[in-house]
C-alpha positions as CSV (number, residue, x, y, z in Angstrom):
1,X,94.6,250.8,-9.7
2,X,92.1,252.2,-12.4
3,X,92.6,255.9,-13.7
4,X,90.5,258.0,-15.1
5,X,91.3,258.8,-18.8
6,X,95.3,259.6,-19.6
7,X,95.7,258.3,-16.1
8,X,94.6,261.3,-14.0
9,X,92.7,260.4,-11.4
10,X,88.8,260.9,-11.6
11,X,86.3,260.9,-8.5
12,X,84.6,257.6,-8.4
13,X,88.4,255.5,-9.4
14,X,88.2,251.9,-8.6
15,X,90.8,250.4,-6.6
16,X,92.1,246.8,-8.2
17,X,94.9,246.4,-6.5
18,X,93.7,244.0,-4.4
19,X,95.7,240.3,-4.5
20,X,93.2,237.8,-6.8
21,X,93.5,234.2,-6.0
22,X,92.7,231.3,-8.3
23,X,92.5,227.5,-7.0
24,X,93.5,225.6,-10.2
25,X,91.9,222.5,-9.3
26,X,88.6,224.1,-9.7
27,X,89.4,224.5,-13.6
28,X,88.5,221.9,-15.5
29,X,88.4,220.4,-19.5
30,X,85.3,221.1,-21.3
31,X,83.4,221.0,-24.6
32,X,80.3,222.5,-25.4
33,X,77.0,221.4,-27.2
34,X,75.6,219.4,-28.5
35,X,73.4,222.3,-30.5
36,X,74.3,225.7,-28.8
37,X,78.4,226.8,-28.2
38,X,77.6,228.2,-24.7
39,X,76.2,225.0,-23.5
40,X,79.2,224.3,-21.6
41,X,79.9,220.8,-20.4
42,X,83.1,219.3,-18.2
43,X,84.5,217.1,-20.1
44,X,84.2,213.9,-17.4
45,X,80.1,214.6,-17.5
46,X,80.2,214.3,-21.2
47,X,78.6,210.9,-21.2
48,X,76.3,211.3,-18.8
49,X,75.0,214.9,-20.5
50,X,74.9,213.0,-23.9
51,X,72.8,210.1,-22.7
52,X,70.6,212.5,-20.9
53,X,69.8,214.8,-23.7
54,X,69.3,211.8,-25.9
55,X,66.2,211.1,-24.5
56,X,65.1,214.7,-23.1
57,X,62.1,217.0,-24.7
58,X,63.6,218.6,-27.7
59,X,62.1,221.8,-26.0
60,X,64.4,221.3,-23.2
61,X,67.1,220.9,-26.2
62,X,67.5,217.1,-26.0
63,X,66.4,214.8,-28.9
64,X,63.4,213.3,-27.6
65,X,64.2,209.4,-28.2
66,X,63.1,206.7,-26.6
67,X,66.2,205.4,-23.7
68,X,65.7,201.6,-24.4
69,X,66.8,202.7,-27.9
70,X,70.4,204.1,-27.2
71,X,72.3,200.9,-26.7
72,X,70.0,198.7,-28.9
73,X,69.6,200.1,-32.2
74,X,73.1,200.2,-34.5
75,X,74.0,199.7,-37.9
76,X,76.7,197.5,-39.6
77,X,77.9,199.8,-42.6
78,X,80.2,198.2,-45.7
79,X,82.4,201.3,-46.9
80,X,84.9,201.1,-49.9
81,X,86.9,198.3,-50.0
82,X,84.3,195.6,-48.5
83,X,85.2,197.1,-44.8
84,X,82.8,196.6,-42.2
85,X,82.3,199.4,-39.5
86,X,79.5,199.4,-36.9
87,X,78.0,203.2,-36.3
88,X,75.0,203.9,-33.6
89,X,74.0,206.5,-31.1
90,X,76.9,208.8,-30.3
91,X,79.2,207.6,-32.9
92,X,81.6,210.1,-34.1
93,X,81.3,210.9,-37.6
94,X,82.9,214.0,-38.3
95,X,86.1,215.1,-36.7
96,X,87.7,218.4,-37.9
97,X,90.1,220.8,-36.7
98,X,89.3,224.0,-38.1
99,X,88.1,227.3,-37.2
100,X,90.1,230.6,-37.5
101,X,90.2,231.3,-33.8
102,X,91.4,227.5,-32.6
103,X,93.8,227.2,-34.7
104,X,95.4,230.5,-34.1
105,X,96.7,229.3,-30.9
106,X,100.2,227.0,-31.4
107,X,99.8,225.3,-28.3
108,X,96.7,223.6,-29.3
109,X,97.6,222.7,-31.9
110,X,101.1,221.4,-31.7
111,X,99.5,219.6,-28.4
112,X,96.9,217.9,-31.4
113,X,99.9,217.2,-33.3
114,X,101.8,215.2,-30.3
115,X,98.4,213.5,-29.1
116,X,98.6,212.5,-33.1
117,X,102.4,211.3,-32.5
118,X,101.9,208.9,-29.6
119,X,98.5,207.4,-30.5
120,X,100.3,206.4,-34.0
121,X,103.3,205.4,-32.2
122,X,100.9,203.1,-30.3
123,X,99.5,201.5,-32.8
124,X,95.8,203.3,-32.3
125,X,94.0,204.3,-35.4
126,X,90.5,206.4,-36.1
127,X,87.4,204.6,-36.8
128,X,86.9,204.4,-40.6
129,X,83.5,205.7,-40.3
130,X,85.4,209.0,-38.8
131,X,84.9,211.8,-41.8
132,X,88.5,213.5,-40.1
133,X,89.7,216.9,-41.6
134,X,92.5,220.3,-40.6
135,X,91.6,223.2,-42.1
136,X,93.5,225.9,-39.9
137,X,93.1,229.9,-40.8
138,X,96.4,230.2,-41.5
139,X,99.3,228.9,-43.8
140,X,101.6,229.6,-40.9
141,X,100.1,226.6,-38.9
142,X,101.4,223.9,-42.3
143,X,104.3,225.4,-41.4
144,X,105.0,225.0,-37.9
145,X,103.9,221.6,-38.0
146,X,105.7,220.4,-40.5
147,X,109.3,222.1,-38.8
148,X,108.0,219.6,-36.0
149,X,107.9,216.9,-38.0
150,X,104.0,216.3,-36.3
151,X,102.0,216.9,-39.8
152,X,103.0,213.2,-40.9
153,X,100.9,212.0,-37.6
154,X,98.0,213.8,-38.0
155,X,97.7,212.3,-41.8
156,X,98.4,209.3,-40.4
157,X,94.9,209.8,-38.3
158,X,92.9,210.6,-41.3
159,X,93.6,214.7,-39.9
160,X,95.1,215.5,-43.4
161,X,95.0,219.1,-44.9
162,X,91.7,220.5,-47.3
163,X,92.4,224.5,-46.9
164,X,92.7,227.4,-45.2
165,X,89.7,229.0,-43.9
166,X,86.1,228.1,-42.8
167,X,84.7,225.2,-42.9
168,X,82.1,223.2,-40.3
169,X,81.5,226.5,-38.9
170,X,79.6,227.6,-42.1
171,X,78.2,223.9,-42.9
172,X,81.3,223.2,-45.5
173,X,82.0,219.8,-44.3
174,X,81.1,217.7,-47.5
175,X,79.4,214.7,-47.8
176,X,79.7,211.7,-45.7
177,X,80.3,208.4,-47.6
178,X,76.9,207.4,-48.8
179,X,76.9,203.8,-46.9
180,X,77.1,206.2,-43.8
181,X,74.3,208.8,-45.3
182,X,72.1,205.9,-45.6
183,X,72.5,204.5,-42.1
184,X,72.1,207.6,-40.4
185,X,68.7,208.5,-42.3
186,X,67.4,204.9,-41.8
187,X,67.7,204.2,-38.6
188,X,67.4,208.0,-37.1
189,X,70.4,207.6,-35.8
190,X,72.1,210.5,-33.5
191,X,75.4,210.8,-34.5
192,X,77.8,213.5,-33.5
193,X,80.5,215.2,-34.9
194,X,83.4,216.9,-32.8
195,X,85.4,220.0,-34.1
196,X,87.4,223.0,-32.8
197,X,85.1,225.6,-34.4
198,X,82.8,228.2,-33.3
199,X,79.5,227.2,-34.0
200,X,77.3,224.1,-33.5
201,X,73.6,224.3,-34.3
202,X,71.6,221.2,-35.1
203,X,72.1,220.8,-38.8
204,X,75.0,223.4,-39.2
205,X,77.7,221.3,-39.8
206,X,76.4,218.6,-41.3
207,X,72.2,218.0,-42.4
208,X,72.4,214.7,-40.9
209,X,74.4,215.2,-37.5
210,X,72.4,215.7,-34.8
211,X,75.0,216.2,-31.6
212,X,77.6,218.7,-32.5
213,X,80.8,219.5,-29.7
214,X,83.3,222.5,-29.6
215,X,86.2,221.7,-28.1
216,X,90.2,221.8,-28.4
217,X,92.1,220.5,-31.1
218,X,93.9,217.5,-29.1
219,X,90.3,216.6,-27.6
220,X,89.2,216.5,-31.0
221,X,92.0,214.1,-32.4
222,X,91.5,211.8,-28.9
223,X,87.4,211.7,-29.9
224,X,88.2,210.9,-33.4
225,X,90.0,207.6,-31.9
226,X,87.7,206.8,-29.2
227,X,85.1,207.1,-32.2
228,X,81.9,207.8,-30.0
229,X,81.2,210.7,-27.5
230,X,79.3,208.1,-24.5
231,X,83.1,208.0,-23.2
232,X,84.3,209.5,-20.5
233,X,87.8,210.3,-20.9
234,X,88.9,210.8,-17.8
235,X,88.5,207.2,-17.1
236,X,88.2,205.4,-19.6
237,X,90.5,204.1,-22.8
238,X,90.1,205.9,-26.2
239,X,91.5,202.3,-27.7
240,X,94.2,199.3,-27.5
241,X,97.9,199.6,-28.3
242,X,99.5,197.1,-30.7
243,X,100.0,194.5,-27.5
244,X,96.0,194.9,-27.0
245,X,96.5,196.8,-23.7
246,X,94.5,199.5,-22.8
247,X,95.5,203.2,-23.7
């Protein structure tokens, strides 16, 4: 029951005692983009939202392509040491955990660090084109994943530490390899990054990353592996285990 101010009560109280009930199976995962943070979007519509603002008006904030062009146009990119990675519409390119507020929260992000854990005990791995990064807001975070023994896991996945303190959110993400740059440009390519920060405006984290989604850290290190955001993950694998089955 609401009081009035020190708790004496005022004409016009409102009553909140009444019970509240909450059906958990109406809450679901979710990200948001890919150019505004309160574009929310369940996370098993993801592909279906991505494919249909890949083609929608850029007034109606989609990227006005053509559709014929989403599964047809790719590019074959050669990154340092002769490797061959194939990069298209919806590839992931940037991956970062980061943002002051994320990171904050221990359950996240010891739940990134265990989503870290099995994939490497599986054998998965993250796309080389992947641009992966951790910058949490707080020294506190090195620490609690290193007493876990889950920091080795996360470099493992490319997830290795550059700071403490802002980055995508304010457009510090650094350069992509140049190969990748190149692509990109060339081919108009709508790439995406994923990352636990705050905001995602066209060109905010990165000039040449068109589709940008906020989401929790362990989505962000399952994305980085699946390596494209077309996926539903509610269904489908985000790779193959050392035995080539399905994970």
């Amino acid at each position: 029951r609401a009081q009035g101010l020190f708790g004496i009560p005022q004409k016009g109280d409102i009553d909140y005692s009444a019970d509240l009930a909450l059906d958990l199976r109406t809450v679901s995962p979710s990200v948001a983009g890919p150019k505004r943070p309160q574009d929310r979007i369940e996370l098993p519509n993801l592909k279906e939202e991505f494919i249909r603002a890949f083609s929608k008006p850029v007034a109606e904030n989609g990227f006005g392509k053509k559709p014929e062009e989403f599964s047809t146009v790719r590019a074959e990119v050669v990154l340092q040491g002769s490797e061959r990675v194939q990069i298209g519409h919806g590839s992931v390119l940037i991956a970062a955990i980061t943002s002051c507020t994320n990171t904050s929260n221990p359950s996240v992000m010891l739940a990134a660090g265990l989503l870290a854990k099995k994939a490497v005990e599986k054998g998965l791995r993250v796309n080389p084109a992947v641009k992966a990064s951790l910058a949490p807001g707080s020294r506190v975070v090195s620490d609690y994943l290193d007493k876990t023994g889950l920091q080795p896991f996360l470099d493992q996945l490319g997830f290795n530490l550059v700071g403490y303190g802002c980055t995508t959110c304010i457009g510090n993400s650094g350069p992509l390899a140049a190969p990748i740059e190149e692509a990109v440009t060339k081919h108009d390519l709508i790439a995406a990054s994923v990352l636990s920060g705050n905001r995602n405006f066209e060109a905010r984290v990165h000039q040449n990353i068109k589709a940008n989604f906020l989401m929790s850290p362990p989505l962000v290190v399952a994305f980085a592996l699946a390596g494209r955001v077309d996926i539903d993950l509610s269904k489908e694998p985000i790779g193959q285990d050392n035995d080539g089955k399905a994970v």
